[in-house]
C-alpha positions in Angstrom: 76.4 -57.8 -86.3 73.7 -58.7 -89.1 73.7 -56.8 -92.5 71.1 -54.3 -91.2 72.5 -50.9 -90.6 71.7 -49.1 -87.7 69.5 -45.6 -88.5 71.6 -43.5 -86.1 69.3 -40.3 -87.3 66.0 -40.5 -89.0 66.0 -38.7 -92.2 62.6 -39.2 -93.6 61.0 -35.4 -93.5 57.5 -37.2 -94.1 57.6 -38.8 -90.8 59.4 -35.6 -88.9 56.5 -33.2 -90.0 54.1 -35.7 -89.5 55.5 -35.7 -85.7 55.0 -32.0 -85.3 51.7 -32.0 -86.7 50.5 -34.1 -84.0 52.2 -32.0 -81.9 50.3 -29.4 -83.1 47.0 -31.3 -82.7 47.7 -32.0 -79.0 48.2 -28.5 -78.5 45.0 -27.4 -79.7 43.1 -29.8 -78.2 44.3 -29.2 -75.0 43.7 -25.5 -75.6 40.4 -26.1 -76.0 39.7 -28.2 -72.8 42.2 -25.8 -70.9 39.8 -23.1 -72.1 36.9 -24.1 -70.8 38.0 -24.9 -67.3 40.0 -21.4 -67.2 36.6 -19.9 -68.1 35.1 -22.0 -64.8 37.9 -19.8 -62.8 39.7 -23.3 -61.6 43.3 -23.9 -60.1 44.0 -26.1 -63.4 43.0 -23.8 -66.5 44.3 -23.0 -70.3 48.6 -23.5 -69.3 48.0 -27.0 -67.2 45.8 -28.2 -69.5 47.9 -27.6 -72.6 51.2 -28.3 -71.1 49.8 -31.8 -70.1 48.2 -32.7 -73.6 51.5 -31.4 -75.4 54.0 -33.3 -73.0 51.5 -36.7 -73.2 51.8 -36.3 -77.1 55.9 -35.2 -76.8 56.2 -38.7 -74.9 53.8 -41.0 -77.0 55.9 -39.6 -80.3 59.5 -40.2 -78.7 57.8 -44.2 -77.7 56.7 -44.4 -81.4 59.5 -42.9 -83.2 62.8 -41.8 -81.2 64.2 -45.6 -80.8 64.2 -46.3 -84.5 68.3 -46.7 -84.6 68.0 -49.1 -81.7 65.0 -51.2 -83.4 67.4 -51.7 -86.6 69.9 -53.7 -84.9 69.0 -57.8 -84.2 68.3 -59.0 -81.1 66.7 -55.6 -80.2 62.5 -55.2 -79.5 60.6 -52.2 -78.2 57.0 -52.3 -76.3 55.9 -48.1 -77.0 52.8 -49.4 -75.2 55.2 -49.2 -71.6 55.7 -45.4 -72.5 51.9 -44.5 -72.5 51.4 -46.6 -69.4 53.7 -44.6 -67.6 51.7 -41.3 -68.5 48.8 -42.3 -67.2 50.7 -43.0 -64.0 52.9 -39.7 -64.1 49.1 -38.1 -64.6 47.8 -39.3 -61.5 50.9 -37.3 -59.2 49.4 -34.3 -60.8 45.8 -35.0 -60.5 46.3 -36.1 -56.8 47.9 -32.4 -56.0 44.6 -30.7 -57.7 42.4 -32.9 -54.9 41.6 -31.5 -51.4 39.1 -31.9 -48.2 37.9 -28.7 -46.6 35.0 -29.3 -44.1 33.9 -32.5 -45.4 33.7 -31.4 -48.9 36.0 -33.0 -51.3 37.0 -30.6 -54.1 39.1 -30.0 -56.9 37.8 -33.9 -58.7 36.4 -32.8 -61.7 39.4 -31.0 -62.5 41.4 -33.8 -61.7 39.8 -35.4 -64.1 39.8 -33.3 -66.9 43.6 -33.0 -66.4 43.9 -36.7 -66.9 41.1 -36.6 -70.2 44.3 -33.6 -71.8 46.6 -36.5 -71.0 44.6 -39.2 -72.8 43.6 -36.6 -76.0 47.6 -35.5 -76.0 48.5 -39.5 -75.8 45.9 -40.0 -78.6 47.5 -37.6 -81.0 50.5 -38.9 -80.2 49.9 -42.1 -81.2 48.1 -41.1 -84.4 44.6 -41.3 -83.1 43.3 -37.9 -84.4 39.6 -39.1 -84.6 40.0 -40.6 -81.2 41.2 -36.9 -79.9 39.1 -34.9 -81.2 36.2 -37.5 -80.2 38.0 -37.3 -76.8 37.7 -33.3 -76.8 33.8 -33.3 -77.9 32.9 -36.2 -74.9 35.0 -33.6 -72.8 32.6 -30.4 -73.3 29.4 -33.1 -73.9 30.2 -33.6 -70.2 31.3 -31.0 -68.5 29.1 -28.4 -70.2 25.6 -30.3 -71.3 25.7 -32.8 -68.2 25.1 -29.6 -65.7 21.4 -29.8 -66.1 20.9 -33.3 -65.5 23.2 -33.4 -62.8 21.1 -30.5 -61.4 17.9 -32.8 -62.0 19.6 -35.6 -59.8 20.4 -33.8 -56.8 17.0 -32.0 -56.6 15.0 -35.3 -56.8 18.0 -37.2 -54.6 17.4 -38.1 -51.1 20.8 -37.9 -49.9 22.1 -35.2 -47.9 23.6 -32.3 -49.6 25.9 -29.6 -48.4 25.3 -25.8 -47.7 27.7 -23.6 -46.4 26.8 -20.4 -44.6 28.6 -17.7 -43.4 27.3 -15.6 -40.6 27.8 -12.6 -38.0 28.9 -14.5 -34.8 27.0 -14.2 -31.4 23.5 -12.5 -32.8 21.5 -16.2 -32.8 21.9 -16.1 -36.5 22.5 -19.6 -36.4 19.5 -20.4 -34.7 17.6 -18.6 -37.8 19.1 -20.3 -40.0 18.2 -23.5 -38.5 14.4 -22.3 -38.4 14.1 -21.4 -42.2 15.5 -24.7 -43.2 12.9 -26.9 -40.9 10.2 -24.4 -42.1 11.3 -25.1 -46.2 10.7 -28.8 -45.1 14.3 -29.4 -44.9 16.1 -31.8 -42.0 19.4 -30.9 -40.7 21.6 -34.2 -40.4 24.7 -33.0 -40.1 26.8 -29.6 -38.9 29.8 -28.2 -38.8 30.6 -24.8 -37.2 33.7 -23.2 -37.4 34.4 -19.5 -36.2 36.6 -17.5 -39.1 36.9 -14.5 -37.3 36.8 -13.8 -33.4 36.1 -10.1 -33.7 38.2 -7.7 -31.3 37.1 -6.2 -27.8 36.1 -2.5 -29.6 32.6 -3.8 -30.0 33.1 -5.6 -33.5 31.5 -8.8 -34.1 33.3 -11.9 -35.1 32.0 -14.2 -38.0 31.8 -17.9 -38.5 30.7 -20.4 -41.0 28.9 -23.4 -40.8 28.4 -26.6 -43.1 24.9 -28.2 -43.0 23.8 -31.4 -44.4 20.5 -31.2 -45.6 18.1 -33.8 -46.4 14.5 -32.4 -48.1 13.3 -33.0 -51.6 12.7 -29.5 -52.5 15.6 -27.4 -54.3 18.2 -25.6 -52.9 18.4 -22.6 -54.4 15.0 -20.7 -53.6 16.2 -21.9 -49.8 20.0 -20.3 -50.5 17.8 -16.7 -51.5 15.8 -16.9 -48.1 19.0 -17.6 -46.2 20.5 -14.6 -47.8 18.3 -11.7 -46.7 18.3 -13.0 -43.0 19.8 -10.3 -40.8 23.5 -11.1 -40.2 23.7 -13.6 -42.6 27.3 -12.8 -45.0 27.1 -15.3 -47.8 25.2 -18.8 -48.6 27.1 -21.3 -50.8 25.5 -24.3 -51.8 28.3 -27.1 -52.9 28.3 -29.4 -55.7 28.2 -32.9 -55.1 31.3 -33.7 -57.1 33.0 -31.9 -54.8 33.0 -28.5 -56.6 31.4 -25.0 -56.1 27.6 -25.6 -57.7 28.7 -22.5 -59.9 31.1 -24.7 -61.7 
């Protein structure tokens, strides 16, 4: 062997506290994105959200600083880039299992991706970044939070089809009124989906179902949604986000 000496335990304080600070930093972070989807009611809220920024930073610090001992000796060389590759990739298991289909309607994207924006400001602080995520945690509410009324802009002047569930009493030609207000508001039905949630019993009690429509119309949704509402039989009008997400989100 050379006349280096292996570091078989790191003993420099500075560089031990300065890992636990960004430990730290990561977890606040993350809080704060966690905070505001737990706040939106989703699947993913304050726990994922700071569990993933702490355990992206956790794994960015060991890549940075937990193979010092082996970088002493000759012949040895260390790429910490491989480590935060392989979060991004570990992320996208997680992110996959938050994403699902229900009647046409994808959901569950937009917190996919904020899962995967804790991983990248935990990875950040990690790697010594703090600018870069705290930056990451502003662009995160800038988003999320200020990008709802534009969005809301878009689909009301958009041409495209876009989704409204209804839920109705079954058997009472509801439907059929539902249809009729929705021609009347100017709106054309391109696509349906029916699907009866309850079949009733034979003591008299009506079943329900629900149905998906596709509408196409340039007027807004919403004064449509309060008309659909008060129709006799109707039980609840939902209008779905295009991301893929409840339109309360």
């Amino acid at each position: 062997m050379g006349g280096t000496t292996p570091v078989l335990w790191s003993s420099d304080l500075d560089v031990q506290w300065r890992v636990l600070l960004d430990l730290l930093l990561a977890l606040v972070l993350c809080t704060v994105i966690g905070i505001e989807r737990e706040l939106a009611a989703k699947s993913a809220g304050l726990r994922t959200h700071a569990l993933v920024g702490v355990g992206s930073a956790a794994f960015m610090l060991i890549s940075k600083y937990g193979f010092d001992d082996l970088v002493a000796l000759e012949h040895i060389s260390l790429d910490p880039s491989r480590v935060a590759a392989q979060i991004v990739s570990g992320i996208g298991f997680i992110g996959g299992g938050l994403i699902f289909v229900r009647r046409d309607a994808v959901r569950g994207l937009t917190t996919a991706a904020t899962v995967w924006v804790a991983a990248a400001v935990g990875t950040a602080a990690g790697a010594g970044l703090p600018l870069l995520a705290v930056a990451g945690t502003v662009v995160h509410y800038l988003i999320t939070r200020g990008f709802r009324p534009l969005s809301r802009a878009l689909s009301r002047s958009s041409s495209g089809p876009r989704p409204l569930h209804v839920t109705y009493v079954d058997g009472r030609g509801v439907l059929r009124e539902v249809l009729t207000a929705c021609t009347e508001r100017g709106f054309a039905v391109a696509g349906m989906t029916v699907d009866r949630e309850d079949p009733g019993d034979g003591d008299g009690r009506p079943g329900s179902a629900a149905v998906t429509l596709s509408l196409v119309g340039p007027g807004p949704l919403p004064p449509l949604t309060g008309e659909l509402a008060e129709i006799p039989g109707v039980l609840g009008v939902r209008v779905i986000a295009d991301e893929g997400e409840e339109a309360t989100d």
